[in-house]
Structures are given as C-alpha cells and as structure tokens.
C-alpha positions in Angstrom: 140.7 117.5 117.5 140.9 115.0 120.4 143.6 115.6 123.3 146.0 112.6 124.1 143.2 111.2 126.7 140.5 111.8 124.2 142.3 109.7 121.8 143.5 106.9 124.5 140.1 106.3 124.8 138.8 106.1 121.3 141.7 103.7 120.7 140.5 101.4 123.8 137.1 101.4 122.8 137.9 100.5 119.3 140.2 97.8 120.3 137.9 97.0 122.1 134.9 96.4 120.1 137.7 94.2 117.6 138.3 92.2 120.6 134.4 91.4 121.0 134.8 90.7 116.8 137.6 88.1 117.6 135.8 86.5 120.6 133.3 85.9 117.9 134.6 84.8 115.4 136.6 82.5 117.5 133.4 80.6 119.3 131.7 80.7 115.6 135.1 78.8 114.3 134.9 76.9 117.4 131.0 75.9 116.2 132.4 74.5 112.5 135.2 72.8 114.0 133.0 71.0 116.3 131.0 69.9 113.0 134.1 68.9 111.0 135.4 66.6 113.7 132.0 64.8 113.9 131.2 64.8 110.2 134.4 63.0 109.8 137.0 65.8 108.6 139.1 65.8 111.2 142.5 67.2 109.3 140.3 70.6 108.5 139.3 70.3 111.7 142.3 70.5 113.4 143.7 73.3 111.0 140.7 75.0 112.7 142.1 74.5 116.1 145.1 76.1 114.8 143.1 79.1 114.1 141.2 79.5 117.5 145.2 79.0 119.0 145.8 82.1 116.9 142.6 84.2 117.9 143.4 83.3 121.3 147.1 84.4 121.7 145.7 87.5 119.6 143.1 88.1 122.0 145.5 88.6 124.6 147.7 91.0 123.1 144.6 93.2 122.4 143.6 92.6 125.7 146.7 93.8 127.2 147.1 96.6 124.8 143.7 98.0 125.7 144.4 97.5 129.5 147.9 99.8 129.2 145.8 102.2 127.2 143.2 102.8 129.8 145.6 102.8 132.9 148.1 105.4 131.0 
C-alpha cells in the first residue's frame, strides 16, 4: 500500500499526464476551429472558442492542484 507521499505523487503524476491530455486536446480544437472560421462557419467556430476558454481555466486548476500536491 502507498504511504501519504507515495500517493501525493501518483496523484501528481496522474494529474499530470491529464493536463498533457487537455493541452492536447485544446491545440487539436484549436486546429478545427482555425478550419471552421476559414471554411465559413464561424458560429461553430466560435462555440469552439468557448471550449478552448474552458480547457484553459481547467488547465489552471489542474495546474495548481498538481503544484500544492508536490510542494505538500
């Protein structure tokens, strides 16, 4: 069984290979939306836009979660 360390670490790491996921998934999103705009669908575009916003407050949070789990 992991100590409390052990497991602080595991979680970081694993939080840490989701943040890589988002990062991602957020420059692939970032690809199609660059497509929409210039292929002329600009409202789905935008709703992408939306969804990058969202990745990227997301992104943060994990970020900062990760950073309190490795300093504690």
């Amino acid at each position: 069984m992991l100590d409390n360390s052990d497991a602080k670490i595991a979680t970081a790491d694993a939080l840490t290979l989701l943040l890589h996921n988002q990062h991602a998934l957020g420059a692939a999103i970032e690809e199609i939306t660059k497509w929409l705009a210039q292929n002329g669908v600009k409202n789905v575009a935008e709703n992408a836009v939306v969804a990058m916003e969202t990745l990227d407050t997301n992104a943060q949070a994990i970020t900062d979660a990760i950073l309190r789990l490795r300093l504690s």
